[in-house]
Biotite code that builds the C-alpha atoms (Angstrom):
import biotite.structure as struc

atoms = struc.array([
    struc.Atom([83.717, 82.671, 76.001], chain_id="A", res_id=1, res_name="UNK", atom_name="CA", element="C"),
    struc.Atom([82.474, 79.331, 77.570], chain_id="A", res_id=2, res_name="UNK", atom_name="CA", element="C"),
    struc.Atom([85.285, 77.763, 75.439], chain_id="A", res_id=3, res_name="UNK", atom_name="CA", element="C"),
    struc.Atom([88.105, 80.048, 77.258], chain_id="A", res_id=4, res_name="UNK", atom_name="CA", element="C"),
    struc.Atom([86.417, 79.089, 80.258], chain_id="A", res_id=5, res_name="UNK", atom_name="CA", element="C"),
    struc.Atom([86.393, 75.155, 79.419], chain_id="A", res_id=6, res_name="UNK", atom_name="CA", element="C"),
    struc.Atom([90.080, 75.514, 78.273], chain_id="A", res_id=7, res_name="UNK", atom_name="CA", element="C"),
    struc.Atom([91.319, 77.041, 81.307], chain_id="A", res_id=8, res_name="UNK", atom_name="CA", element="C"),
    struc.Atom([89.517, 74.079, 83.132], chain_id="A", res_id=9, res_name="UNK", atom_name="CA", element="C"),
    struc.Atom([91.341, 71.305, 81.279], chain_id="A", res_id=10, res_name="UNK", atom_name="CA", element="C"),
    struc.Atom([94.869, 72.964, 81.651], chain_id="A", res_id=11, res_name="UNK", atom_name="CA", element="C"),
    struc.Atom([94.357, 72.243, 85.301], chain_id="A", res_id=12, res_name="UNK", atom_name="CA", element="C"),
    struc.Atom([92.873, 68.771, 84.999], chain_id="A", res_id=13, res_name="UNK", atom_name="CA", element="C"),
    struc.Atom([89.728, 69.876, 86.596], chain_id="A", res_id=14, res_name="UNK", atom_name="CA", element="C"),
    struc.Atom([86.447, 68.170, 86.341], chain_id="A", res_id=15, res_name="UNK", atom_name="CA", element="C"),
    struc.Atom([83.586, 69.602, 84.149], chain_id="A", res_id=16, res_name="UNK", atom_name="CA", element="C"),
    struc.Atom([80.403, 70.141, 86.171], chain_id="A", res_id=17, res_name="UNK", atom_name="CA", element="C"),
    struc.Atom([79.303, 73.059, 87.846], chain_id="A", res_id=18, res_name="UNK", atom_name="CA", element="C"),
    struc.Atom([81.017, 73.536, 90.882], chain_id="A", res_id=19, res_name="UNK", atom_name="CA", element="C"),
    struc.Atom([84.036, 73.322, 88.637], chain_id="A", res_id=20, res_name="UNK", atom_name="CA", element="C"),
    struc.Atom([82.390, 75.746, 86.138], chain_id="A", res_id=21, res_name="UNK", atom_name="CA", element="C"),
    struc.Atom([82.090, 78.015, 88.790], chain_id="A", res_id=22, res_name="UNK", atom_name="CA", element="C"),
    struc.Atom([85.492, 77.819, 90.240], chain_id="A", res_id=23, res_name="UNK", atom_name="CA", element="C"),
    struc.Atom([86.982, 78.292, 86.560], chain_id="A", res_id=24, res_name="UNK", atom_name="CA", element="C"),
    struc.Atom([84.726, 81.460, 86.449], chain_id="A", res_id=25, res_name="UNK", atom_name="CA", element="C"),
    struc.Atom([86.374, 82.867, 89.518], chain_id="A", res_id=26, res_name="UNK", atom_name="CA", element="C"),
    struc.Atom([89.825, 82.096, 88.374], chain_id="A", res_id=27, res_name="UNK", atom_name="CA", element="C"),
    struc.Atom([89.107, 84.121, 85.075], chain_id="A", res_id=28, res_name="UNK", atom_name="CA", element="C"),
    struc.Atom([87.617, 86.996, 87.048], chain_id="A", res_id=29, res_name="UNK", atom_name="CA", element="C"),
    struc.Atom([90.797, 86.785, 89.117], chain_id="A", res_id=30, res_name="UNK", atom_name="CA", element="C"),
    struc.Atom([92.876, 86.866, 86.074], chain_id="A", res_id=31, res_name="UNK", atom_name="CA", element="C"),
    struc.Atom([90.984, 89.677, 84.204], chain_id="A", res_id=32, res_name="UNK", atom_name="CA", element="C"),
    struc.Atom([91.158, 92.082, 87.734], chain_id="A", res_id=33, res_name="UNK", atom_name="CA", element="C"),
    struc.Atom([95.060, 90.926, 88.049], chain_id="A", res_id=34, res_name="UNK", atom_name="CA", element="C"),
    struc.Atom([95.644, 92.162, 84.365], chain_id="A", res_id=35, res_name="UNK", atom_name="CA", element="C"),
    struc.Atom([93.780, 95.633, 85.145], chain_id="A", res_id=36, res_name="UNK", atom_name="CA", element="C"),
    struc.Atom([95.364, 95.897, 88.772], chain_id="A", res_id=37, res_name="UNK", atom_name="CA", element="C"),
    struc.Atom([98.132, 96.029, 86.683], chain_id="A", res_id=38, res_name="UNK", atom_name="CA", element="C"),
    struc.Atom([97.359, 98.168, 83.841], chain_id="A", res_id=39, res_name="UNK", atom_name="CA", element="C"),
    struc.Atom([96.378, 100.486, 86.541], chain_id="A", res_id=40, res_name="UNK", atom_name="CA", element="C"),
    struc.Atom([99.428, 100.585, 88.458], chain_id="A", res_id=41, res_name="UNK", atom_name="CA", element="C"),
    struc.Atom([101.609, 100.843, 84.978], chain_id="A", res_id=42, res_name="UNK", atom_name="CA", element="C"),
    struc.Atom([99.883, 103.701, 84.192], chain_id="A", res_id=43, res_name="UNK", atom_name="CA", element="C"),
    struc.Atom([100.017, 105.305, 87.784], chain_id="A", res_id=44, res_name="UNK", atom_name="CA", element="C"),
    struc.Atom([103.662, 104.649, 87.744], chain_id="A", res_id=45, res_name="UNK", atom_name="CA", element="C"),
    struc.Atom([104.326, 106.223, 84.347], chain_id="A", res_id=46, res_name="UNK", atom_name="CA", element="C"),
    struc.Atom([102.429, 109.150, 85.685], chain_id="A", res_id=47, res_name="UNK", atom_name="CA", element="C"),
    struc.Atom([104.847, 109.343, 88.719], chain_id="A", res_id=48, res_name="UNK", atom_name="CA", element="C"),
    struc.Atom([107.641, 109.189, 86.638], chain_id="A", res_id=49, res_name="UNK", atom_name="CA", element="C"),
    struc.Atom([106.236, 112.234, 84.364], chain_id="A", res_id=50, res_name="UNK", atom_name="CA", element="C"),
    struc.Atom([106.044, 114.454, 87.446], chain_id="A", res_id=51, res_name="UNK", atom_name="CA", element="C"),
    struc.Atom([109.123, 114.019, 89.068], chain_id="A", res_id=52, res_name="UNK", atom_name="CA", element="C"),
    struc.Atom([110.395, 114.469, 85.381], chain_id="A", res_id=53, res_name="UNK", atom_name="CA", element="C"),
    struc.Atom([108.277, 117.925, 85.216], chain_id="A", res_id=54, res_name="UNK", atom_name="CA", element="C"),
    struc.Atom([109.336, 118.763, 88.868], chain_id="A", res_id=55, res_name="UNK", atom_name="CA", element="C"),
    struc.Atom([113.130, 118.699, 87.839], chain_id="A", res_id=56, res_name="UNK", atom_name="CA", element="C"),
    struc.Atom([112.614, 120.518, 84.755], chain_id="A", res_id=57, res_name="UNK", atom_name="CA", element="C"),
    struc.Atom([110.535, 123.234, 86.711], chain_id="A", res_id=58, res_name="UNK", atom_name="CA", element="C"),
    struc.Atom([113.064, 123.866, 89.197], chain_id="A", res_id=59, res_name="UNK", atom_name="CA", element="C"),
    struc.Atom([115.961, 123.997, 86.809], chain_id="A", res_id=60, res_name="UNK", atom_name="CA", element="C"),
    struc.Atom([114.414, 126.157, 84.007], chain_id="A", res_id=61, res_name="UNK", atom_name="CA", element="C"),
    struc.Atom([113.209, 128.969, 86.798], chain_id="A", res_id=62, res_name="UNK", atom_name="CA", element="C"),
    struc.Atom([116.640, 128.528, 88.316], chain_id="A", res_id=63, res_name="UNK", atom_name="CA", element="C"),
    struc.Atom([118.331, 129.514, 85.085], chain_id="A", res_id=64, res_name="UNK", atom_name="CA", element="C"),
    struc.Atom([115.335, 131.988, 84.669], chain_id="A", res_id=65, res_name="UNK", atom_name="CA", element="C"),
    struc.Atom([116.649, 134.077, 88.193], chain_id="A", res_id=66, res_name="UNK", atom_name="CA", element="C"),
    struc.Atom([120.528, 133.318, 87.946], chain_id="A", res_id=67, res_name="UNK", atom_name="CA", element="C"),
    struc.Atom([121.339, 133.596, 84.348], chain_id="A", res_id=68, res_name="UNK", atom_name="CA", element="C"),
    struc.Atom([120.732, 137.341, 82.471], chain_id="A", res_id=69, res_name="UNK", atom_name="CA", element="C"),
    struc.Atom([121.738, 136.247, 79.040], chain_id="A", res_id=70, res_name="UNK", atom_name="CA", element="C"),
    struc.Atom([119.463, 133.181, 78.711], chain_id="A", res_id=71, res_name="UNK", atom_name="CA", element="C"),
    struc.Atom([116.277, 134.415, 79.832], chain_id="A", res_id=72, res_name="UNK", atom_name="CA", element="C"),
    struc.Atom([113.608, 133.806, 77.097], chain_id="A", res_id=73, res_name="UNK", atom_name="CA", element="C"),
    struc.Atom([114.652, 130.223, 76.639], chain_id="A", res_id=74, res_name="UNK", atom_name="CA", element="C"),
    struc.Atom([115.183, 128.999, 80.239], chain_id="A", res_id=75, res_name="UNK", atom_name="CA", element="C"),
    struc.Atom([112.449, 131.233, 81.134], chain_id="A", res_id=76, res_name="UNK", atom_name="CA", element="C"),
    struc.Atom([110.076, 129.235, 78.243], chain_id="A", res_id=77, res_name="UNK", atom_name="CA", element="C"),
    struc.Atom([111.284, 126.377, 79.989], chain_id="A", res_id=78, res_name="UNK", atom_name="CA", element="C"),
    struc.Atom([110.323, 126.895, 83.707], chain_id="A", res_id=79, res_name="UNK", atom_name="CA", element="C"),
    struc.Atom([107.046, 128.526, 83.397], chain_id="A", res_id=80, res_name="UNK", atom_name="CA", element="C"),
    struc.Atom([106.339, 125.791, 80.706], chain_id="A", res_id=81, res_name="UNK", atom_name="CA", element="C"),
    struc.Atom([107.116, 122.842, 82.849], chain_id="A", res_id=82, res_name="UNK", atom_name="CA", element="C"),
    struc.Atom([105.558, 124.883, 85.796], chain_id="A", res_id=83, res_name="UNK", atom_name="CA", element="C"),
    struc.Atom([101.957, 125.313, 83.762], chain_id="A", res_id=84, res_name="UNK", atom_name="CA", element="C"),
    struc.Atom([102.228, 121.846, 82.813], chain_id="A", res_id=85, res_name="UNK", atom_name="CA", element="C"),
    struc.Atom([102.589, 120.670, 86.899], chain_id="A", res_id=86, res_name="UNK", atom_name="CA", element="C"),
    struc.Atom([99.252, 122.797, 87.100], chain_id="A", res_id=87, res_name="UNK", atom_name="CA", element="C"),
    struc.Atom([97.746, 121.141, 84.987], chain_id="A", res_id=88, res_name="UNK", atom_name="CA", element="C"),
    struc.Atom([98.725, 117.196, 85.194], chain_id="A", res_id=89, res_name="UNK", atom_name="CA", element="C"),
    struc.Atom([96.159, 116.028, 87.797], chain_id="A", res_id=90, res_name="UNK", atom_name="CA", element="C"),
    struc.Atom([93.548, 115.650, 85.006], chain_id="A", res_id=91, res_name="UNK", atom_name="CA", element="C"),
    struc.Atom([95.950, 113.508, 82.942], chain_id="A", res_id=92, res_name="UNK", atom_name="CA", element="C"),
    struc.Atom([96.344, 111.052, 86.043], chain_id="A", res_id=93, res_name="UNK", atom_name="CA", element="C"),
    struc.Atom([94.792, 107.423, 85.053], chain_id="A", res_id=94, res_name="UNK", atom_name="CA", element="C"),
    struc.Atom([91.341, 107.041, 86.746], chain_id="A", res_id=95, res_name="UNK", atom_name="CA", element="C"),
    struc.Atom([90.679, 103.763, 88.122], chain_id="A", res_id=96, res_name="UNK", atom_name="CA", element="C"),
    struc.Atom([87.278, 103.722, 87.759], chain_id="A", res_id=97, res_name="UNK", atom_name="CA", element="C"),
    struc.Atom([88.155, 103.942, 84.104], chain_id="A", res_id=98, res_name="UNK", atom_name="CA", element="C"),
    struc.Atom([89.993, 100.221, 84.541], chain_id="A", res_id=99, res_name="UNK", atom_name="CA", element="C"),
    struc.Atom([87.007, 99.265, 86.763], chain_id="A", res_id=100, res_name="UNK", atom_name="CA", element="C"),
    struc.Atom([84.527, 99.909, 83.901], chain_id="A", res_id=101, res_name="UNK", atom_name="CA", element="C"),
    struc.Atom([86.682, 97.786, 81.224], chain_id="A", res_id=102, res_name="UNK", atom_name="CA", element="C"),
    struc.Atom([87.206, 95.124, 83.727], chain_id="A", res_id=103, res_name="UNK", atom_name="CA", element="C"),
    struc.Atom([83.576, 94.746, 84.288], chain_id="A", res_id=104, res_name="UNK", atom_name="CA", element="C"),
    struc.Atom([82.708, 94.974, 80.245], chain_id="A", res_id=105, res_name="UNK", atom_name="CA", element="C"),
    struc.Atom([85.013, 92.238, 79.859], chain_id="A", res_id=106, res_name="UNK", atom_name="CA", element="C"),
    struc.Atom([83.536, 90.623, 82.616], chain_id="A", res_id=107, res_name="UNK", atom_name="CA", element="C"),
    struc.Atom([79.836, 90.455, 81.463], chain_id="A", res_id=108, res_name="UNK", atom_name="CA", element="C"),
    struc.Atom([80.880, 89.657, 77.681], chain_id="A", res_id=109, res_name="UNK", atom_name="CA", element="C"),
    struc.Atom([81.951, 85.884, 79.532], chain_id="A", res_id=110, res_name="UNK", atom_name="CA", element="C"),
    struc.Atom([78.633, 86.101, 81.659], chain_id="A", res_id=111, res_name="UNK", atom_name="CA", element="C"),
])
């Protein structure tokens, strides 16, 4: 990993002792957290986008399920499917300490 660290210090044309060694270190770590920041916030907003998705779907399927008397078993299936699925969702959401604990295994593997 000292390598990655030396090559990211000759791309910018920066000296090798160890002040720079240490400054190339902190613009890795800030790299690595950038890349999970945004892992993180991919995942949040895919998760965002699933639950307006299962909001929609839970409104329109128990809609159908009270208005319409012929197509009850398969709006109904719909609804209350969508509905149990908005129950349950919060324990799918991405956890950040999740990203936090891969960010600081990658980390320590350059350490």
């Amino acid at each position: 990993m000292s390598s990655l660290i030396n090559n990211i210090g000759s791309k910018n044309n920066v000296p090798n002792n160890m002040n720079s060694q240490n400054t190339i270190q902190k613009k890795y770590e800030n790299v690595v957290r950038q890349k999970y920041d945004e892992a993180y916030k991919g995942d949040m907003q895919k998760h965002k986008t699933g639950l307006a998705m299962l909001s929609v779907m839970t409104v329109a399927g128990l809609l159908a399920f009270a208005l319409n008397k012929q197509e009850r078993l398969l709006s109904g299936t719909m609804g209350f499917g969508c509905l149990s699925c908005l129950i349950i969702s919060p324990f799918f959401k991405p956890k950040k300490e999740k990203y936090d604990n891969a960010m600081q295994k990658e980390l320590n593997e350059v350490v």
